[in-house]
N, C-alpha and C positions, 0 to 999 in steps of 0.2 A: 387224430380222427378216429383211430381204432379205439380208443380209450373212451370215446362220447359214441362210441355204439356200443360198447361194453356197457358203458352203463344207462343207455338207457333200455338194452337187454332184461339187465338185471330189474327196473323199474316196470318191464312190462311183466317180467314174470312176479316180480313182489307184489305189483294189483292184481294179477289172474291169481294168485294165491287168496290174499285177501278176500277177492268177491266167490273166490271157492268156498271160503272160510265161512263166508256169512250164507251164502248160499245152505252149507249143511247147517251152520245154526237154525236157520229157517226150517230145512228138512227135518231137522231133530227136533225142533222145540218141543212138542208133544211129549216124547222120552227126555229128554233135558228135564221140563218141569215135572214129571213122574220120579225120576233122580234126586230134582231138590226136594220135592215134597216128602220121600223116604228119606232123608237125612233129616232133617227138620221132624221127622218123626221119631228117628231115632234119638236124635238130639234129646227129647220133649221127653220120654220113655227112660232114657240113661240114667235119672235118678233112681226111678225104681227099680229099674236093674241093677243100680247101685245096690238099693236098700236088699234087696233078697239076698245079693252075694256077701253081705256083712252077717246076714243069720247064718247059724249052723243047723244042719239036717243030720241027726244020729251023733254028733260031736265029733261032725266033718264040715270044712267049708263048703257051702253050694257053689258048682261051679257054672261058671257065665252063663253054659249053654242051658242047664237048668234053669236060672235068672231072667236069661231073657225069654225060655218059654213060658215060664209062667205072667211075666211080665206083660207081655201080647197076648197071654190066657184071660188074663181080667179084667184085661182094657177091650178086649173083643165083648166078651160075657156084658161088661156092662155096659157097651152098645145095642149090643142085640137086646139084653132088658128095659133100655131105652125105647127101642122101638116099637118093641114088640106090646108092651106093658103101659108105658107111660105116654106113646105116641098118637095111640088112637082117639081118643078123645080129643087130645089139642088140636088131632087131624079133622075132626067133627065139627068143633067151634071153629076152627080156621075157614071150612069150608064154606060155612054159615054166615061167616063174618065176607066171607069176599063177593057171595051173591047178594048178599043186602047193602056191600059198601056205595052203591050209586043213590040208593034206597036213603041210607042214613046220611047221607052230604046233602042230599037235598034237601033234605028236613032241620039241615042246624038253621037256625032264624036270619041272621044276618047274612045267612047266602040266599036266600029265598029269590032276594032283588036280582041275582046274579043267574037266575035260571037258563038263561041263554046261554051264556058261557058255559055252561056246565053243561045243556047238552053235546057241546061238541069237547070238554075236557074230559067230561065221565067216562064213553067209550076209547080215549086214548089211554084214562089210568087204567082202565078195565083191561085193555093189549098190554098195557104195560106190566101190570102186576101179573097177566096170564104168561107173559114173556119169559117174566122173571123166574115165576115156580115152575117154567116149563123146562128153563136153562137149570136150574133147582134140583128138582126131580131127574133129571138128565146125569147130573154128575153121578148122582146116587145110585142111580139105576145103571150107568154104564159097570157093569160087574167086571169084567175081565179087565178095567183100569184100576178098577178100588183094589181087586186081587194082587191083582202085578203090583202094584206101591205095596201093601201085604205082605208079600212075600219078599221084594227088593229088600224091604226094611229091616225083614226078620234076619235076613244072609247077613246083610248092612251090617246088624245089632250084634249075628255072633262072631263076626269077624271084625269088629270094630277094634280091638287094642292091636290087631295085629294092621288096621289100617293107618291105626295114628304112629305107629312105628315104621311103619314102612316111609310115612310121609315124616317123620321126623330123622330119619335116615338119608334123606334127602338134605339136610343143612350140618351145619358143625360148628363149633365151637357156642360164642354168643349167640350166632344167629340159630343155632337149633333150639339154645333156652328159651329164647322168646318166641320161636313156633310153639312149644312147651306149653308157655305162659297164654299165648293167645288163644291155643285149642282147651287150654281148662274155663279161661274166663267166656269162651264162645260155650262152653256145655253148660258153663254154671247162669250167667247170662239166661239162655234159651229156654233152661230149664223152670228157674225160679218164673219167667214171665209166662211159663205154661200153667205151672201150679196156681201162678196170682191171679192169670188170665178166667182158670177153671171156677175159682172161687168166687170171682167178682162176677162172672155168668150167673153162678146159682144163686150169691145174695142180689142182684139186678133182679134175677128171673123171679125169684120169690116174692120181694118187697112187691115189686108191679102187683102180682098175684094176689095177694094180700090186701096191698091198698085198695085194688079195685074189687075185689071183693066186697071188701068192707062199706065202700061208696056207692056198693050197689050196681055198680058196671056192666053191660053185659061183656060177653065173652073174656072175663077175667086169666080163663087160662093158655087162650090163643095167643091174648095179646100178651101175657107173662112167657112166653115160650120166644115169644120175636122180641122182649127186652133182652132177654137172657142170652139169646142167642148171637143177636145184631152188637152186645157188647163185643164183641170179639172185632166191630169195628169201630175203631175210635171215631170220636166226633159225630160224625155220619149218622152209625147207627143208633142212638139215645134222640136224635132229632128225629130220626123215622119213627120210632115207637114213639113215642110223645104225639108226636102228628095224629100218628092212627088210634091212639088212646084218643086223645081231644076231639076227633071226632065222632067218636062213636060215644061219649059223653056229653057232645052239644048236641045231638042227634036226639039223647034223651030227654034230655033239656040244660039250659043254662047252669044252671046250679052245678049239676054233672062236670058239664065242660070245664066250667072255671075250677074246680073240684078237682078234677083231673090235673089237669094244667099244673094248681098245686103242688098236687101228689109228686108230678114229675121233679119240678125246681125242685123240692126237698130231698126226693130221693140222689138227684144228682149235684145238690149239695155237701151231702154226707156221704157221695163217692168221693167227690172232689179233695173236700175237705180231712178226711178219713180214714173210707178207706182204700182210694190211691195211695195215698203216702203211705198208709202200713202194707199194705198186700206188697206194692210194688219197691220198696224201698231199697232192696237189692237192685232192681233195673234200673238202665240210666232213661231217664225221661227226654220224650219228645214235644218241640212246642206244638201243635197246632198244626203252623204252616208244613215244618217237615211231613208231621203224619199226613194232612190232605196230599203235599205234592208223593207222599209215597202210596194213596188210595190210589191216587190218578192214575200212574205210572202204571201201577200191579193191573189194576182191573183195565187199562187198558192195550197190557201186552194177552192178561189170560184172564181176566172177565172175573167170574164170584171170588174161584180160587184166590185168581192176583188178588184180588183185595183182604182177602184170607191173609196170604202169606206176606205180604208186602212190610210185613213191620216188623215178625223175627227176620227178616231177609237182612231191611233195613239197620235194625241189629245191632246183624255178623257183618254188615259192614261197616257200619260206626267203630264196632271193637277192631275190626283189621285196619282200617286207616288210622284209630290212635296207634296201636302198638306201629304200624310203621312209620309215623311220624315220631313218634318216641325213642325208635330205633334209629332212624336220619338224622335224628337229633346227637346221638351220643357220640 
């Protein structure tokens, strides 16, 4: 009898622990996701801190903490010439392009029929698309979060060999080689799909830019800045841009539109075909379905972010479930 209230002692405080447990997750989520998102920065960033700490300066090696200032010196500078330089005009065309998008849907020909419909879909996109740059603008603007991830990263970045040693001090024998093995393939991993991710933004962002240029388009550099950019979300974002390309190309006329349409299938035939497989070749590829159920998931524990982060997440944990199934296995 003493023994079946012993344990069901023990079961009541194992769930009050538990729902404590998740109660702080909840409390923390906020800083939690500020924590992953400086890791995952740092992660992204570790190559070229690499690359500085391999140069010599005066025919000394540079050391880390040199490395990674400079490292977050150039990656800051070339956001800030980003925005400052290259941002205002797409912000003009952008701006232009969202006050006339009810304007230009109504005008592509085979919605004409549909005019009912669209007065009550057009003010839903219009909340919607307001929603979305508001949520947008929001992240952007909240300063004191972009700082703090900032500064976590930077402490994160110069203290980093001494974090992966502390956590490899933590195992022994075999099983510390393959903490070893997994925190190299998790930095190499992260890293190669940030440099291939960065590239295939600029060749998406450009091609768009270009093509519709060339086809006469309006707003050729708005909507190149939301290819380039929406690449950074698989599947999803290449149908968004396409969509809002196509219509602001039926808008103009037919010709336009199917012209457009074009332009897209080729351009993401020669990702597909091209340059995914070289840019990415190092990462291990996701079908489809993983990447959607990993959209879903991200964006909706933490909205743009999540969907941001949901696929290096997804990953570091692809790489940690092989190695420990590899490891169970031996």
């Amino acid at each position: 009898m003493n023994k079946d209230i012993v344990i069901s002692i023990k079961t009541v405080v194992a769930t009050a622990l538990m729902f404590f447990g998740v109660y702080l997750l909840i409390r923390l989520g906020p800083l939690l996701l500020s924590v992953v998102i400086s890791l995952l920065v740092v992660l992204a960033l570790e190559p070229g801190v690499k690359f500085f700490k391999r140069t010599k300066f005066m025919n000394k090696p540079v050391p880390r903490s040199l490395a990674v200032g400079v490292t977050f010196l150039v990656t800051v500078v070339v956001i800030i010439l980003i925005l400052t330089v290259g941002l205002p005009p797409v912000v003009s065309q952008s701006q232009k392009l969202l006050v006339n998008l009810s304007g230009l849907v109504t005008k592509i020909p085979f919605l004409q029929q549909k005019e009912s419909v669209l007065k009550e879909l057009i003010p839903q996109i219009s909340s919607l698309s307001g929603n979305v740059l508001t949520v947008t603008f929001s992240i952007f603007s909240n300063f004191v979060t972009v700082i703090s991830v900032l500064f976590i990263s930077i402490y994160m970045s110069l203290d980093w060999e001494n974090i992966k040693r502390r956590f490899y001090s933590l195992f022994t024998g075999k099983t510390k080689d393959e903490m070893e093995k997994l925190v190299e393939e998790v930095e190499g991993n992260i890293g190669h799909w940030v440099k291939g991710q960065l590239l295939l933004m600029i060749v998406i962002g450009v091609s768009t830019f270009l093509g519709l240029l060339i086809l006469g388009v309006n707003y050729p550099l708005a909507i190149g800045l939301v290819a380039g950019l929406f690449e950074i979300v698989p599947v999803l974002g290449p149908v968004v841009t396409a969509v809002l390309a196509a219509t602001v190309g039926f808008a103009e006329s037919p010709v336009k539109g199917f012209a457009v349409i074009g332009l897209f299938v080729l351009i993401q035939q020669l990702e597909n075909n091209f340059l995914v497989p070289k840019v990415m070749q190092k990462v291990s590829g996701f079908s489809p379905l993983v990447i959607l159920l990993a959209l879903l998931i991200g964006s909706n524990f933490f909205g743009i972010v999540g969907a941001v982060i949901a696929i290096p997440i997804t990953m570091v944990l692809v790489v940690i479930v092989k190695h420990f199934l590899r490891y169970s296995n031996k």
